[in-house]
BAKEKOL-617652 format. One line per 10 residues: number of its first residue (from 1); their letters; for each residue x, y, z negated of C-alpha. Coordinates in steps of 0.5 Angstrom, whole numbers, plus 500, padded with zeros to 3 digits. Example, Ala and Ser with C-alpha at 12.3 -4.5 7.8 and 13.67 -1.06 7.14 Angstrom:
1 = AS = 525:491:484; 527:498:486 $
***
This chain:
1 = XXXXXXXXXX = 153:428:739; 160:432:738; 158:434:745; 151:436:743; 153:441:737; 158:444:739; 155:446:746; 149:448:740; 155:453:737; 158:455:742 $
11 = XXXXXXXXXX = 150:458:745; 147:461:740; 147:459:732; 140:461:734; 137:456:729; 138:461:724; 134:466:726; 126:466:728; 127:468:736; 131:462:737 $
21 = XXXXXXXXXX = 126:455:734; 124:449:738; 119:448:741; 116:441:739; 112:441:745; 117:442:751; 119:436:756; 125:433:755; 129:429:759; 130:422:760 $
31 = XXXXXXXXXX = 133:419:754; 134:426:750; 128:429:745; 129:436:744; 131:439:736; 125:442:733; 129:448:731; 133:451:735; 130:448:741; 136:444:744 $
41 = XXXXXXXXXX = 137:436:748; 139:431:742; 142:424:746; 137:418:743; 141:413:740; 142:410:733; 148:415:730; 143:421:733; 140:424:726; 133:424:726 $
51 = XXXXXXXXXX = 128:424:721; 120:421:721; 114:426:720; 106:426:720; 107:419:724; 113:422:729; 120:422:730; 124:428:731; 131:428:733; 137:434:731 $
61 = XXXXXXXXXX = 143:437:734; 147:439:728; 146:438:720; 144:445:720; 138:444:724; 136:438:720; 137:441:713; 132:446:715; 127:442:718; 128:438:711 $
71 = XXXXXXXXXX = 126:444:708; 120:447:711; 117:439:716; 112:442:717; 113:450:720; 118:446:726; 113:439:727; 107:443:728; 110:447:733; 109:453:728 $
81 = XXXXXXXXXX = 115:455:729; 116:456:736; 111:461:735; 113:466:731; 116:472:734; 119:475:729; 125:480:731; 132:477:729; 135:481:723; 140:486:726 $
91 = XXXXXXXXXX = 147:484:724; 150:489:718; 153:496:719; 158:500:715; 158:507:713; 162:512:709; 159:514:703; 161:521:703; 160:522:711; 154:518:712 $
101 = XXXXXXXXXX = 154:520:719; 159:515:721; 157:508:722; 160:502:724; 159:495:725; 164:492:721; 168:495:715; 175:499:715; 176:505:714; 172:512:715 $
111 = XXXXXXXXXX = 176:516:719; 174:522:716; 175:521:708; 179:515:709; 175:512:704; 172:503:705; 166:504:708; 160:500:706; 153:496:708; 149:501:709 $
121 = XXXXXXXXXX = 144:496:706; 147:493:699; 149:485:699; 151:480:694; 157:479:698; 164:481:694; 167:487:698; 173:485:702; 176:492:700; 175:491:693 $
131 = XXXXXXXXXX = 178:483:694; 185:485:699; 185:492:694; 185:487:687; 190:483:690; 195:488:691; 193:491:685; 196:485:681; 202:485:686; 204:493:685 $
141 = XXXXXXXXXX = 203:491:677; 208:485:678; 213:489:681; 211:496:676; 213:492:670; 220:491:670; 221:497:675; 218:502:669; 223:497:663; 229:498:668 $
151 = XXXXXXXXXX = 229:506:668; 226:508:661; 227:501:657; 232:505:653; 226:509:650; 224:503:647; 231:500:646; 231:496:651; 237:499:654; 237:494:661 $
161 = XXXXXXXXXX = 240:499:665; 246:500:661; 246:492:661; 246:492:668; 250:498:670; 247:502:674; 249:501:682; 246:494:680; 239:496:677; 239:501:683 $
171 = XXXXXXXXXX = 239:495:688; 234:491:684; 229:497:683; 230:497:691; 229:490:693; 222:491:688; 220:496:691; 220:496:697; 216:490:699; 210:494:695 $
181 = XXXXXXXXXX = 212:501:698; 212:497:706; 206:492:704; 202:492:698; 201:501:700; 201:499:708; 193:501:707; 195:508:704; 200:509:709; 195:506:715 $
191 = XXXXXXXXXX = 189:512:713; 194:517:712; 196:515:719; 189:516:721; 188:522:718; 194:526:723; 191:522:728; 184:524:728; 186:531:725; 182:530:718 $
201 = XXXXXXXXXX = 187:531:713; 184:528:707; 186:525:700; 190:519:704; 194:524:707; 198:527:700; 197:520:697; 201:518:703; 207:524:703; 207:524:696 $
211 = XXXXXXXXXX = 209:516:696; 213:516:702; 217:523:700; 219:519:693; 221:512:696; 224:516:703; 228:520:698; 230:513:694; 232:510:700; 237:515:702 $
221 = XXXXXXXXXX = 240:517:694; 242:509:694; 245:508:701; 248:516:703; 249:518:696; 255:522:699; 251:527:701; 249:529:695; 253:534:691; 257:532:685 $
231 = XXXXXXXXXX = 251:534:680; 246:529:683; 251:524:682; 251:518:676; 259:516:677; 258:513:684; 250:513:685; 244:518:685; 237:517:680; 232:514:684 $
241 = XXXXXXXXXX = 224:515:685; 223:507:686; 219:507:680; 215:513:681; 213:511:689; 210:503:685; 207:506:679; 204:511:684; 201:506:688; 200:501:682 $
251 = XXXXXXXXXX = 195:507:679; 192:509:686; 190:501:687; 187:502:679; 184:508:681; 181:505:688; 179:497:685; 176:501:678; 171:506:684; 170:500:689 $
261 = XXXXXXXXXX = 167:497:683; 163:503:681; 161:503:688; 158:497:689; 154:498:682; 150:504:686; 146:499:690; 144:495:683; 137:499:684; 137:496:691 $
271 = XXXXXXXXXX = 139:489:691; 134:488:685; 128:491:689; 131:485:695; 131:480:689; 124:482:687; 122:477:693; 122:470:692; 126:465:696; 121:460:697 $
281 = XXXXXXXXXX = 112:461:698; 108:455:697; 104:454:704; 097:451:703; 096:448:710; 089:447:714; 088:440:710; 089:443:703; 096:440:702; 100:445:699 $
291 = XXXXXXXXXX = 108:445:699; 114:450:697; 117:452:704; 123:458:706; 121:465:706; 123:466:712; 118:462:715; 112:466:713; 108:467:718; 103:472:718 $
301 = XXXXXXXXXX = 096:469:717; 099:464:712; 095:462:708; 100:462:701; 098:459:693; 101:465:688; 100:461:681; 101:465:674; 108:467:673; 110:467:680 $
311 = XXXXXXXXXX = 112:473:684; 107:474:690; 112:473:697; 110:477:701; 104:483:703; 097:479:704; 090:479:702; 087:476:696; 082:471:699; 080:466:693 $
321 = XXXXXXXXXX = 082:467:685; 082:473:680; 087:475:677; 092:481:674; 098:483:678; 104:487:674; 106:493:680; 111:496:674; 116:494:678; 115:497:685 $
331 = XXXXXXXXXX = 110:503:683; 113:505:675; 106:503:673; 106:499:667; 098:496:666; 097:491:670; 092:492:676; 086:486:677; 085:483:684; 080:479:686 $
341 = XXXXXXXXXX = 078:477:693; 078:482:698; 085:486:695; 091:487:697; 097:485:693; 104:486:695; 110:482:696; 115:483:690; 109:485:684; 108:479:679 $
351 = XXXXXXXXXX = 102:475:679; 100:475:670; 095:469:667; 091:467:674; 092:463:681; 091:467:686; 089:464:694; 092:470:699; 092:471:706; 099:473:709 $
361 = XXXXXXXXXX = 098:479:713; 105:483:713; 112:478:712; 120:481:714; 122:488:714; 114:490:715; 112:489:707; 112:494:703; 119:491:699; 122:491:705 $
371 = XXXXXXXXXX = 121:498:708; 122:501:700; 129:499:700; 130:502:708; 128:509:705; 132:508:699; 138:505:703; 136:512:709; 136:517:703; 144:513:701 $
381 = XXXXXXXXXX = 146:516:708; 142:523:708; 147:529:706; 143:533:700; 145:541:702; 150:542:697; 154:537:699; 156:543:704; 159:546:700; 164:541:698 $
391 = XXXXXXXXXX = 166:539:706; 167:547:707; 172:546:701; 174:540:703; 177:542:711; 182:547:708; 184:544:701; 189:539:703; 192:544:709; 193:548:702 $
401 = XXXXXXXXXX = 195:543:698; 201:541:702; 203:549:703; 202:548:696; 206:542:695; 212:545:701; 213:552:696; 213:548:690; 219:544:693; 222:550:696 $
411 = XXXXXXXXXX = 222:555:689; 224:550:685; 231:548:690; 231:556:690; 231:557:682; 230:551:678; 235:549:674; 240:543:676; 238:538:679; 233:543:683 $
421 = XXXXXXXXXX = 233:538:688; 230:532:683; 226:537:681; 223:540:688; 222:533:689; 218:532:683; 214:537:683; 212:536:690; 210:529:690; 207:531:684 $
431 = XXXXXXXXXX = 202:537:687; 200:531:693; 198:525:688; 194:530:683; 191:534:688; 188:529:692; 181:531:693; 177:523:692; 173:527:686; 171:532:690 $
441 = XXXXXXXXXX = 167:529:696; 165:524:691; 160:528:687; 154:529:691; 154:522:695; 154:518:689; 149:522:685; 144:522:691; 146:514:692; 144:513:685 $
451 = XXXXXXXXXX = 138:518:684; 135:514:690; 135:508:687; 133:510:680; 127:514:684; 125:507:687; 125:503:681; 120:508:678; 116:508:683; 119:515:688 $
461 = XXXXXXXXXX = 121:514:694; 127:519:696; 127:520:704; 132:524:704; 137:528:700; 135:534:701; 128:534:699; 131:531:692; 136:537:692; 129:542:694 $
471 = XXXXXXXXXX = 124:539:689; 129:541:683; 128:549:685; 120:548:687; 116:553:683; 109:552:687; 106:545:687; 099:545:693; 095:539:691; 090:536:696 $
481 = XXXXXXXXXX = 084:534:692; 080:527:695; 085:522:693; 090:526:691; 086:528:685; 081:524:685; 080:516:686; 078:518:694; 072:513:692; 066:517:691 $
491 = XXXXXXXXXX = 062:513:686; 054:513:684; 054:518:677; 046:520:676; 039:518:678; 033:521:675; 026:521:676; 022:526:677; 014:523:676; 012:516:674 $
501 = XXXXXXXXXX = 017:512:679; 022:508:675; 029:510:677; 031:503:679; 025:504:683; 028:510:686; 035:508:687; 032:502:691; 029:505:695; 035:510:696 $
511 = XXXXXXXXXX = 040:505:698; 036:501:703; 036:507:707; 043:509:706; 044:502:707; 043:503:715; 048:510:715; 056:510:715; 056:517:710; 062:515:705 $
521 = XXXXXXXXXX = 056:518:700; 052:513:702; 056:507:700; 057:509:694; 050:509:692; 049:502:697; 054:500:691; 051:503:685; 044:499:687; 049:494:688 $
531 = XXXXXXXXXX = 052:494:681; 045:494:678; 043:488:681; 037:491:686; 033:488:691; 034:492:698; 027:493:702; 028:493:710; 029:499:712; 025:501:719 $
541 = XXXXXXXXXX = 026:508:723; 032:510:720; 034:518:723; 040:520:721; 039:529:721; 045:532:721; 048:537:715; 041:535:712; 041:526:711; 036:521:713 $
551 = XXXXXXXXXX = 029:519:713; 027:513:714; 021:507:711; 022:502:707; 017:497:707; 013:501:711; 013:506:706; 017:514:707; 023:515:705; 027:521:705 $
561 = XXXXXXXXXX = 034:523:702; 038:530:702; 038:536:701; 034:542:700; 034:544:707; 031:537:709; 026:537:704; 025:544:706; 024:542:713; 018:536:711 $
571 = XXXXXXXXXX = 014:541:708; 017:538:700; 017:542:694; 024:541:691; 023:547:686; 022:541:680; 029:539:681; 033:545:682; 036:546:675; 037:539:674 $
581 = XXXXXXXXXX = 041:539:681; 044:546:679; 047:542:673; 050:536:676; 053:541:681; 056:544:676; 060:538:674; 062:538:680; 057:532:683; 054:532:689 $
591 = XXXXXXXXXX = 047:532:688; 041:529:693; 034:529:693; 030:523:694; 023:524:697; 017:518:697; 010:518:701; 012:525:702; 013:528:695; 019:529:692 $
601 = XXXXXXXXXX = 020:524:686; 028:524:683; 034:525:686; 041:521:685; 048:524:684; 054:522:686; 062:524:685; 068:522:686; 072:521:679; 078:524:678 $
611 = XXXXXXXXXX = 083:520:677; 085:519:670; 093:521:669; 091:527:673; 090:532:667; 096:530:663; 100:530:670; 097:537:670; 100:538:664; 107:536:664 $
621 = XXXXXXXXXX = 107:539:671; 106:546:668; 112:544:662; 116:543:668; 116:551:671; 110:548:677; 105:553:678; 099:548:681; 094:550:686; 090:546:689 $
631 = XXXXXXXXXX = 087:546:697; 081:543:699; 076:541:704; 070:540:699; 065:546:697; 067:551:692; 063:549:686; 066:542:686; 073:544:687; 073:549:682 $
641 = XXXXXXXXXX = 069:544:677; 075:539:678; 080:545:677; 077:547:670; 077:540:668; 085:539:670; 087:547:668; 089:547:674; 091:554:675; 089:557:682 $
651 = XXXXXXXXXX = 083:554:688; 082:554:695; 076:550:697; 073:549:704; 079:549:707; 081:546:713; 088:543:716; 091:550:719; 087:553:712; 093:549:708 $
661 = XXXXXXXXXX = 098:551:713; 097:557:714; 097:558:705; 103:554:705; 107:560:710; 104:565:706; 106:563:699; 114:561:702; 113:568:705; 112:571:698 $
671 = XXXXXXXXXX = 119:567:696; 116:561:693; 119:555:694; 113:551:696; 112:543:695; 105:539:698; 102:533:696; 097:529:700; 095:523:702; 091:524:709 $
681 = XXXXXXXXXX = 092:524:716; 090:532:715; 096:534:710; 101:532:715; 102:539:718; 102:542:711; 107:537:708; 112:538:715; 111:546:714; 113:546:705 $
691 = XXXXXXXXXX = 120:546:703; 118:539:700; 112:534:702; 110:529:698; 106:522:700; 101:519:697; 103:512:698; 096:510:697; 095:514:704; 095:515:711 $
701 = XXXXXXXXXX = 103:513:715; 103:519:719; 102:523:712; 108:519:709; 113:520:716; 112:528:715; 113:527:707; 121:528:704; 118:524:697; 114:518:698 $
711 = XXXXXXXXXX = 110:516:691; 108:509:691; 103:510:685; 099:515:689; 098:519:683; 101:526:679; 104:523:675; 109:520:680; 110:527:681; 113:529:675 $
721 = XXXXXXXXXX = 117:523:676; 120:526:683; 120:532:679; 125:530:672; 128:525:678; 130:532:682; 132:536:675; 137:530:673; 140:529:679; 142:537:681 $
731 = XXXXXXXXXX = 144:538:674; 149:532:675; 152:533:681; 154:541:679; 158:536:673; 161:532:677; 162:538:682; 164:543:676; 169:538:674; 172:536:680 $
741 = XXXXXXXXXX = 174:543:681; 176:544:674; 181:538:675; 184:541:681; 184:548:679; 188:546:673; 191:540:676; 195:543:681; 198:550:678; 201:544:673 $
751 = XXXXXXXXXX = 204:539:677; 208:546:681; 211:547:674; 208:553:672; 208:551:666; 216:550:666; 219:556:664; 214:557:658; 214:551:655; 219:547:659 $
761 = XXXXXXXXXX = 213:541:661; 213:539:668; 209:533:669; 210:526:672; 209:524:679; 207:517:675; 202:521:670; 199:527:677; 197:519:679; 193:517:673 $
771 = XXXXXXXXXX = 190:522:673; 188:522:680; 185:516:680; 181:516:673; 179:523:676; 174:519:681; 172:514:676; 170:519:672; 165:522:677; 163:516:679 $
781 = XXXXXXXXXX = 161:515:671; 158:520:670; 153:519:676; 151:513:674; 148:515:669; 143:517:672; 142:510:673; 138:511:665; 136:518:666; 128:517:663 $
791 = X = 122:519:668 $
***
């Protein structure tokens, strides 16, 4: 059996993963079973593990593989599992958060910034760079303590030096050190390497020079103190930077462990979408029995139980039961939508007060959860076009930097006061810790990261950086109105009879005409005699005119339904209903004359109702700078009805894909920063053509593909949220950059000593350290308060 398993190992582990299950009806050999999970020969013996199931006996390589078959029997027993086809996941890969465009299969380090990459996706898993930074941390702390008490513990009357003598607290500050300086500091060292390799200079670059300037100078001062002169000399020995290079290290480890944990926090928004999806999903099997199997052995066509209270597991069809389901978390909606058969439900939202019988009908990365956490993770990796700017300042500030850190050194070995030569070196060492650039190349990034997240929490899916960086300056909204609007579901509004036919005559026989037409207008009234509880008659000779309607006979007798060039073309006089006609159409409804035995004796109505957030959308799109136009395909009277009601500031109906397109151009021609929202196959070209495109959710895939901004909830109000979303984000990585900038501008001048002649202050390299790290921490900070921004 050893034998089996570990030839199982070797080959593939592929029980974890879906493309690698048994299959239970396969041969085996004489004296062999094949594992029902992986697919593997087990020996038949009286040690082999094993488990009976539905009167069968199975056989396992490994404890793995019978665990699994223990949890889900009757996915592997049924030979469910040999037909799954769904994909093995693809294995984890790394990216830099400041230069998305390197991707790796394994952490390190980037080879640009030098900065920990991470998942791309957000895991559970603790970072190894946080664990390994943590521990030299403590280590660097360890050895900064006493070395901080030998050289300054008079100034709080521990006067250990003096204890000691000097040459031996010069040894022991040696022997402390140096273990931090060669190991704990290897990684800063290695990154700094790599940045003269690469030809990158970066933030590991002045942290590298600055730490090894001060411990190379430490090194000579104790074992060549000779070749320094006399004024450098404390009796036979001269001062050392040993402290300084530890406590350096010790602060940028606090700096890196504190921004490692902020970082992870960015991926909080994600990792609680991945959480909204349960682990296990009860399975209803063909005989009624209903159990709790893995999520991961979901098929597509399972049929699942979703009991009040439960989280649904995965993307399906209701097919028994009647419920309501909170989509708050997903689509930012906080009334709880009903479902009932034939509704789709999604995985993630949570079943309130019924029990709900669904048909699976998308599982793994294809449910809606699993693609929202894809664009939230792709929007992480996209670089918003301000981040320009930073990286044009970035490629020349630490050549700069070290000029910076050289002339300091060099005026204060020229003109400083005695010891010049301590001084240059505190200066120059000073200027390469507090100018380290971090902050800087951190700004946008973790903003976008963290906006990306919010935005996907409140139902705005963010596809890239550079349309959340857009929509913040768009002064132009064009909105499609079918779906976008209104519902996109025309409903049946009006019947009035114009003789002595009783309405629910009249719609009658409306409907069953209707009922042989495919014209979206004529489910709606098919629907409206439907809710009304009507008797449909048969309908014989049906005919469908075109641009007119149809005409038919419903037991035997006439029917005719349409417009007035119909009614015209059968010889009837409409003039009766033409103000009732004229009035309906003014309300924007679409009104059709309905004809019985030749004579015209009512008409009905149908609308598409606007959706009932759009007016107050309108309104706070308006209180947000947004002129809205709304572009249309639908007749000029109905769309100018629609835009009253909303106040919607200008129309152009009867317009086609290109119209839209070519509305788009002209308004960016005449300086307007265009943004367009849609929902259908039509809007793609327009959505592609605006400065940002935004999808209804609702809508049609290639509408989403052309789209920067994707609004699950598929109204406006998920535009006023990407809108503030976009304002807030701006606003906060211009502080995050503002400050970084400052913090440099401020910091360098200082750290050089330009303040020393007047007011005798030149800082300490241990000081320029802090700084440089809480400086990240900072940005890092005030980026994640967008976490709480409200939209």
């Amino acid at each position: 059996m050893k034998h089996d398993h570990t030839d199982h190992q070797s080959k593939s582990h592929g029980h974890q993963t879906r493309g690698a299950t048994g299959d239970v009806t396969a041969e085996a050999e004489p004296g062999k079973a094949i594992d029902p999970v992986c697919g593997m020969q087990v020996t038949i013996g009286s040690d082999a593990r094993q488990r009976d199931y539905a009167g069968k006996t199975f056989f396992f390589c490994s404890d793995g593989c019978q665990s699994k078959f223990d949890a889900d029997p009757w996915f592997y027993a049924s030979g469910a599992a040999s037909k799954a086809t769904k994909a093995a996941p693809a294995g984890t890969q790394w990216t830099c958060p400041m230069h998305p465009e390197i991707i790796r299969d394994k952490p390190g380090a980037c080879p640009i910034c030098g900065m920990a990459l991470e998942p791309m996706i957000p895991t559970d898993e603790p970072s190894e760079e946080l664990t390994d930074f943590t521990r030299r941390l403590w280590v660097s702390v360890a050895a900064a303590v006493p070395l901080i008490i030998l050289t300054m513990g008079e100034l709080i009357g521990i006067p250990v030096r003096d204890w000691l003598g000097h040459r031996v607290a010069v040894w022991l500050e040696f022997l402390l050190a140096t273990p931090i300086v060669l190991w704990a500091a290897r990684p800063f060292f290695q990154r700094g390497l790599d940045s003269f390799r690469n030809r990158s200079p970066n933030m590991w670059t002045l942290i590298s020079l600055g730490v090894g300037a001060a411990y190379l100078y430490s090194l000579v001062a104790t074992f060549l103190p000779g070749i320094f002169p006399e004024e450098y000399r404390m009796g036979e020995m001269v001062g050392t930077y040993y402290e300084a290079a530890v406590v350096i290290v010790a602060l940028v480890f606090v700096g890196q462990v504190l921004e490692l944990r902020a970082r992870e926090r960015t991926g909080d928004a994600i990792r609680a979408l991945m959480d909204l999806t349960p682990k296990m999903a009860r399975r209803i099997l063909p005989d009624g029995t209903e159990y709790d199997a893995p999520l991961e052995n979901i098929m597509a066509g399972d049929l699942l139980r979703v009991r009040p209270g439960d989280s649904v597991p995965v993307d399906g069809e209701v097919v028994e039961g009647l419920s309501s389901v909170d989509e708050s978390l997903i689509t930012g909606e906080p009334v709880p939508v009903e479902k009932t058969k034939g509704d789709r439900v999604t995985g993630g939202t949570i079943n309130k007060n019924g029990t709900l019988a669904i048909r699976a009908t998308d599982v793994g990365a294809d449910t809606v959860l699993s693609q929202i956490v894809q664009m939230v993770a792709g929007a992480r990796r996209s670089k918003a076009p301000i981040q320009g700017l930073a990286d044009r300042i970035s490629a020349i500030f630490v050549p700069t930097v070290v000029a910076i850190a050289v002339a300091a050194f060099v005026i204060w070995l020229a003109v400083g006061p005695s010891p010049s030569f301590v001084f240059a070196i505190a200066s120059a060492v000073s200027v390469l810790i507090i100018a380290c650039p971090c902050a800087l190349g951190l700004a946008t990034p973790i903003s976008i990261t963290t906006a990306a997240g919010r935005g996907a929490q409140a139902g705005v899916l963010v596809k890239n950086a550079e349309a959340l960086e857009l929509m913040a300056d768009v002064d132009t909204l064009i909105v499609d109105k079918t779906g976008t609007l209104t519902e996109g579901k025309p409903a049946l509004t009006d019947v009035s009879s114009f003789g002595d036919v009783p309405e629910d005559e009249l719609l009658a026989a409306a409907a069953a005409l209707e009922r042989a037409s495919e014209h979206p207008l004529a489910e709606a009234i098919v629907d409206g005699a439907a809710a009304r509880g009507l008797t449909l008659g048969a309908g014989e000779e049906f005919e469908a005119v075109t641009g007119k309607g149809v005409i038919g006979k419903i037991g035997g007798r006439p029917v005719a339904l349409g417009n007035n060039a119909l009614m015209t073309s059968l010889g009837i006089d409409c003039d009766t209903g033409e103000a009732t006609a004229d009035r309906l159409r003014g309300e924007g409804k679409t009104a059709m004359f309905v004809a019985l035995d030749g004579k015209l004796a009512g008409l009905v109505a149908v609308a598409d109702p606007i959706k009932p957030t759009a007016a107050s959308a309108i309104r706070d799109l308006h209180e947000l700078g947004l002129k809205v136009i709304m572009a249309t395909g639908d007749n000029e009277r109905t769309a100018q009805s629609v835009a009253s009601n909303l106040g919607i500031d200008e129309v152009h109906a009867g317009m086609l894909p290109e119209g839209k397109l070519d509305l788009i151009k002209a308004l960016r021609a005449s300086g307007r920063k265009v943004a367009m929202a849609g929902d259908g196959v039509n809007d793609a070209p327009a959505l592609a053509a605006a400065d940002v495109g935004i999808a209804m959710g609702t809508g049609a895939d290639v509408a989403v593909e052309s789209a920067g901004l994707t609004l699950l909830g598929g109204d406006l109000t998920g535009i006023v949220r990407a809108r503030k979303l976009a304002i807030a984000t701006m606003r906060n990585i211009r502080q995050n950059l503002f400050f970084a900038f400052v913090y440099n501008a401020a910091g360098i001048p200082v750290a050089a000593g330009l303040l020393y002649p007047a007011f005798g202050l030149l800082l300490s390299p241990m000081i320029a350290a802090a700084a440089m790290s809480l400086s990240s921490v900072s940005v890092i900070a005030n980026a994640l308060r967008l976490k709480r921004v409200e939209l």
